[in-house]
C-alpha positions as YAML, in Angstrom:
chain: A
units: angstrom
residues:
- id: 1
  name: UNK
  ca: [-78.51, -10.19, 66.05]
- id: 2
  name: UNK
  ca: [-76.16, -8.59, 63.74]
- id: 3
  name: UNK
  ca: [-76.49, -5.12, 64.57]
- id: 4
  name: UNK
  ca: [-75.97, -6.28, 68.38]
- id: 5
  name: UNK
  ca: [-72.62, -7.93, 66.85]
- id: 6
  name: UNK
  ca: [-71.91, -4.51, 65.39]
- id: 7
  name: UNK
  ca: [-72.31, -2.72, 68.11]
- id: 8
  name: UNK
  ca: [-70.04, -4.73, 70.34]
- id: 9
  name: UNK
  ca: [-67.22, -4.42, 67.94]
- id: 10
  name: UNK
  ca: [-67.11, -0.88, 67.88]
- id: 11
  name: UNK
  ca: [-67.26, -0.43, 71.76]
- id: 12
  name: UNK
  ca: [-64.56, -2.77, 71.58]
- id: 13
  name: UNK
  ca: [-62.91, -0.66, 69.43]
- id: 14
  name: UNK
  ca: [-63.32, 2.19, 71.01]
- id: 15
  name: UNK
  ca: [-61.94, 0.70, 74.44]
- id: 16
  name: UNK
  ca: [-59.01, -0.41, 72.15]
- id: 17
  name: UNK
  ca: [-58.53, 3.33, 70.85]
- id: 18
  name: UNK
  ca: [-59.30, 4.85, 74.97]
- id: 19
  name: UNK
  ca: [-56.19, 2.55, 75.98]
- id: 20
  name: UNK
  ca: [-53.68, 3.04, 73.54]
- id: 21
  name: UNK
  ca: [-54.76, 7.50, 74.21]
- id: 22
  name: UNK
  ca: [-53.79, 6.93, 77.53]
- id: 23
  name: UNK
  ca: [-50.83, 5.12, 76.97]
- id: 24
  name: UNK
  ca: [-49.19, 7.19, 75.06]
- id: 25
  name: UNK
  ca: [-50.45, 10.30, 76.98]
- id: 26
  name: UNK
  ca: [-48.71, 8.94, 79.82]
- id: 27
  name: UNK
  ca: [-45.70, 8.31, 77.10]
- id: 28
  name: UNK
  ca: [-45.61, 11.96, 76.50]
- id: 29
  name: UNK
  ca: [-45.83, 12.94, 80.32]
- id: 30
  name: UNK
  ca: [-42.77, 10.55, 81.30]
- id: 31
  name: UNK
  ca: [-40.96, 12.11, 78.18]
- id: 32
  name: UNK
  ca: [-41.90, 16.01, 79.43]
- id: 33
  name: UNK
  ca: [-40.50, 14.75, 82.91]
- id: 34
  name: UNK
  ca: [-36.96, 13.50, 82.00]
- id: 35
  name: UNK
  ca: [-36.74, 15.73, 78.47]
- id: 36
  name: UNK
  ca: [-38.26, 18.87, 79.70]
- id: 37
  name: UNK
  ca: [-39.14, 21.43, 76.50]
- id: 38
  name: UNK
  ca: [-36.71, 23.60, 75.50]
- id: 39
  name: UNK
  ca: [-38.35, 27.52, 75.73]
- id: 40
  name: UNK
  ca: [-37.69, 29.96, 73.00]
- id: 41
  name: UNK
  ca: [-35.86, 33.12, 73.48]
- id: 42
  name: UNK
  ca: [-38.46, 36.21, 72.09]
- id: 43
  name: UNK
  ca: [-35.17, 38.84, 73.02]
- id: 44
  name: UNK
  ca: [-34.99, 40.76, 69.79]
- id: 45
  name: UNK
  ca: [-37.75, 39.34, 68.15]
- id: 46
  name: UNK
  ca: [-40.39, 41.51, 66.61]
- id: 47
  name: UNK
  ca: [-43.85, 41.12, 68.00]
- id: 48
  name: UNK
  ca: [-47.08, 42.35, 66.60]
- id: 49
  name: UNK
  ca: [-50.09, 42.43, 69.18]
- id: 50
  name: UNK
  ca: [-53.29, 43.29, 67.74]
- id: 51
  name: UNK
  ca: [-55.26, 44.68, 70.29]
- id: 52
  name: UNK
  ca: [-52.18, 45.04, 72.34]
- id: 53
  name: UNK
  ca: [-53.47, 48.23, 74.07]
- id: 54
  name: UNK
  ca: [-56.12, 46.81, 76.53]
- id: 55
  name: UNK
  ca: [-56.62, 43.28, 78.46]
- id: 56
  name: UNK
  ca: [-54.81, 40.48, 78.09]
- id: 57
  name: UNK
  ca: [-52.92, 42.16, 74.49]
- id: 58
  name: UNK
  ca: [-51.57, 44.49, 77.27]
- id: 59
  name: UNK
  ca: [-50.44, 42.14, 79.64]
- id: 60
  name: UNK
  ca: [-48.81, 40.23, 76.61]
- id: 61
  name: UNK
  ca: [-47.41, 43.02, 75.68]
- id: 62
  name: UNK
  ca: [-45.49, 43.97, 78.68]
- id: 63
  name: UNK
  ca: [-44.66, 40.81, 79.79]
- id: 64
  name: UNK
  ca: [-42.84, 39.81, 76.08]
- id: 65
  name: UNK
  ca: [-41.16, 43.28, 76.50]
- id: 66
  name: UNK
  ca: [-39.49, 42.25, 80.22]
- id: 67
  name: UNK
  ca: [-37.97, 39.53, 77.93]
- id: 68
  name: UNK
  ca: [-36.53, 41.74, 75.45]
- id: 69
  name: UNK
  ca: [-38.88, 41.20, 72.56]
- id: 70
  name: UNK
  ca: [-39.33, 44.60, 70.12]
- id: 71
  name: UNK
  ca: [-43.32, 45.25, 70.68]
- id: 72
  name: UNK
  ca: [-45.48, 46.35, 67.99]
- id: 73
  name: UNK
  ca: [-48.85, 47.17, 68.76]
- id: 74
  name: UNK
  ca: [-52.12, 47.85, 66.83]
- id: 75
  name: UNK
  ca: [-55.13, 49.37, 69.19]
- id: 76
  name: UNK
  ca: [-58.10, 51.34, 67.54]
- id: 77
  name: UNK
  ca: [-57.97, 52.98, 71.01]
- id: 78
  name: UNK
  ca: [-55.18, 55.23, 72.95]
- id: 79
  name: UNK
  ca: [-53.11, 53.45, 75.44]
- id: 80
  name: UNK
  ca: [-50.80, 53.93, 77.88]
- id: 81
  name: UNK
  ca: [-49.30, 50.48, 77.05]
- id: 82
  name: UNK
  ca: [-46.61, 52.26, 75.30]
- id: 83
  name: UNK
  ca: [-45.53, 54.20, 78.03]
- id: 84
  name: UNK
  ca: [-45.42, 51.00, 80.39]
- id: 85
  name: UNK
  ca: [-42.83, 49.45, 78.38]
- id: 86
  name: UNK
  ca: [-40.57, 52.08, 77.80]
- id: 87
  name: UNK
  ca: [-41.01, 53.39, 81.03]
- id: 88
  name: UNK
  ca: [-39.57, 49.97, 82.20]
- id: 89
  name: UNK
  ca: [-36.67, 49.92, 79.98]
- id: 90
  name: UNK
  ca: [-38.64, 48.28, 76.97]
- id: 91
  name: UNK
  ca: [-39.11, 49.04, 73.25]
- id: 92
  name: UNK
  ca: [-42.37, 49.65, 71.53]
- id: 93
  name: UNK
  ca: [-44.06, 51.26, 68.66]
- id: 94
  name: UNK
  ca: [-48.09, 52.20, 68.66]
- id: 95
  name: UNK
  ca: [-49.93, 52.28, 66.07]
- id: 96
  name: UNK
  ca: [-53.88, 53.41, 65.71]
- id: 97
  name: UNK
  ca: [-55.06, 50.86, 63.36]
- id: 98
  name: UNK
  ca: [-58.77, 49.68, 62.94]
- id: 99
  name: UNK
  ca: [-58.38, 46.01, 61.87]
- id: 100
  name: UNK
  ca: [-61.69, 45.96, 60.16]
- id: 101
  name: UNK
  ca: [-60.14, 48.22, 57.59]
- id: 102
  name: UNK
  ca: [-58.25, 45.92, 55.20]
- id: 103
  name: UNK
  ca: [-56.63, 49.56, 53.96]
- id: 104
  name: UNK
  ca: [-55.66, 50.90, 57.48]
- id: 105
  name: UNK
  ca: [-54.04, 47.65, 58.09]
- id: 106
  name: UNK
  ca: [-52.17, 46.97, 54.59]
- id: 107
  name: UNK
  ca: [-50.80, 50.94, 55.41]
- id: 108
  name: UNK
  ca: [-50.17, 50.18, 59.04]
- id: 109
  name: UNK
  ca: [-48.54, 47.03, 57.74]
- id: 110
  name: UNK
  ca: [-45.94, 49.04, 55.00]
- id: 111
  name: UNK
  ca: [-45.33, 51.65, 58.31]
- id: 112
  name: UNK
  ca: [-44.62, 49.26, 60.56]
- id: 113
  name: UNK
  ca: [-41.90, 47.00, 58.01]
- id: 114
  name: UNK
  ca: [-40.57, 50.90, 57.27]
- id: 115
  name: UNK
  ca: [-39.90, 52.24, 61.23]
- id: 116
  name: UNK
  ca: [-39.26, 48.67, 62.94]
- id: 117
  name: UNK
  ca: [-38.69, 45.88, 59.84]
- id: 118
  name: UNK
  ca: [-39.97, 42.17, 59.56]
- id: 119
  name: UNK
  ca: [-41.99, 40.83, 62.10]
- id: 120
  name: UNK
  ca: [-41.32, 37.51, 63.72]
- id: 121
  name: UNK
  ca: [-43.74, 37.05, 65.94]
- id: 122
  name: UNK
  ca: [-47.96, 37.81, 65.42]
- id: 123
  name: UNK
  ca: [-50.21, 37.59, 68.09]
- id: 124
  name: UNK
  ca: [-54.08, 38.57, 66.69]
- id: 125
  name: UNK
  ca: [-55.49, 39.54, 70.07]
- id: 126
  name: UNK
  ca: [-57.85, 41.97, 69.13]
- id: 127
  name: UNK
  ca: [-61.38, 41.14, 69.19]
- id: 128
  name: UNK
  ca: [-65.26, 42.08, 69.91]
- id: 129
  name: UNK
  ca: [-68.16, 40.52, 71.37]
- id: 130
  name: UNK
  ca: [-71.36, 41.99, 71.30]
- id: 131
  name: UNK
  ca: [-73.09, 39.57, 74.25]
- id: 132
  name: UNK
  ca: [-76.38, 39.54, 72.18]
- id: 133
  name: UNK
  ca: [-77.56, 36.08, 71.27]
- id: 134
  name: UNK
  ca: [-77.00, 35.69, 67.64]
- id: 135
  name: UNK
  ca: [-80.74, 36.55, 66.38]
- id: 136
  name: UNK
  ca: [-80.68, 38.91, 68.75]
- id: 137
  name: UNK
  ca: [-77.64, 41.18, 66.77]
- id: 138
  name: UNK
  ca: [-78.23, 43.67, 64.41]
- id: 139
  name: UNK
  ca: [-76.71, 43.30, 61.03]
- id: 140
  name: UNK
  ca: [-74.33, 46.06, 62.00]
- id: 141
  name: UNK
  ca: [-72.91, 44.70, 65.20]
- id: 142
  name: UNK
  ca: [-72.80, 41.28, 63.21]
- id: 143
  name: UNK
  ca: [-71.11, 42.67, 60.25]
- id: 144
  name: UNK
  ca: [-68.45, 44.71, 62.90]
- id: 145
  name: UNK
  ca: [-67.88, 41.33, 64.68]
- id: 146
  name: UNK
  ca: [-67.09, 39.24, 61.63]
- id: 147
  name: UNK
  ca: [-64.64, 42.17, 59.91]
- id: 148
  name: UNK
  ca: [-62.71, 42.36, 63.91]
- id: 149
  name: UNK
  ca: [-62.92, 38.59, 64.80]
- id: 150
  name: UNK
  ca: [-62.52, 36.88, 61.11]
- id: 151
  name: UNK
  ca: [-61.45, 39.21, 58.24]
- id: 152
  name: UNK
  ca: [-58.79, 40.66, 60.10]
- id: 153
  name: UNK
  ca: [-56.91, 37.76, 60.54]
- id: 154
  name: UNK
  ca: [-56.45, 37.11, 57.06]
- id: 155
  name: UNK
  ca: [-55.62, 40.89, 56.05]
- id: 156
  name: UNK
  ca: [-53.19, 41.03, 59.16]
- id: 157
  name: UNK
  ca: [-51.58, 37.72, 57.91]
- id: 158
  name: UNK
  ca: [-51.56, 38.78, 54.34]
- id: 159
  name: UNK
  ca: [-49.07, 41.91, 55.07]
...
């Protein structure tokens, strides 16, 4: 009888908690509507893309440039991405850099603050999947994905 009791309460509760989330997401809608968010200005600012040389990085990249930002991008690869920007009035500065190498990215890092100064803006893009099941990856592909997708966000943050 009691756990029946118990039970009850916490749907209640739960209906309770469900009302008062759709309140006040219809709180924050009405607000958006009549106080509309004010959008920061990236012209000037310093942007770091890691990855920025392929895929959505280089989208990012040449989209932030059209609105005036300073890129900065790492790729392990070549890209043209450079060329895109400048060739549309933009700035940018490439840099090969292998962000599963703490050391290539600590002295991309000290390159990067010399040629183009502080960054403002970071935007850890790059990234690998292997599209193995996860038993199914070899320690090396496992190893490659956790120094690209995990490790590197730390050592890029650290510089």
């Amino acid at each position: 009888m009691s756990l029946v009791n118990d039970i009850s309460f916490f749907m209640k509760w739960d209906m309770v908690r469900l009302l008062f989330t759709i309140m006040a997401s219809f709180c924050d809608i009405v607000k958006n509507v009549f106080l509309p968010p004010v959008w920061k200005s990236v012209e000037g600012d310093v942007i770091l893309i890691t990855g920025g040389g392929h895929g959505l990085g280089k989208e990012l990249a040449v989209e932030l440039a059209k609105l005036g930002a300073v890129i900065v991008i790492w790729d392990i690869h070549d890209t043209d991405t450079g060329d895109i920007i400048r060739e549309n009035g933009g700035i940018c500065f490439e840099y090969k850099c292998d962000v599963s190498d703490s050391k290539m990215v600590y002295a991309c890092a000290g390159r990067v603050r010399k040629d183009v100064g502080d960054v403002r803006v970071l935007i850890n893009n790059a990234g690998i999947v292997n599209g193995l099941d996860f038993l199914d990856s070899p320690d090396i592909g496992l190893r490659k994905t956790f120094e690209v997708n995990v490790f590197a966000h730390f050592w890029v943050i650290l510089f």
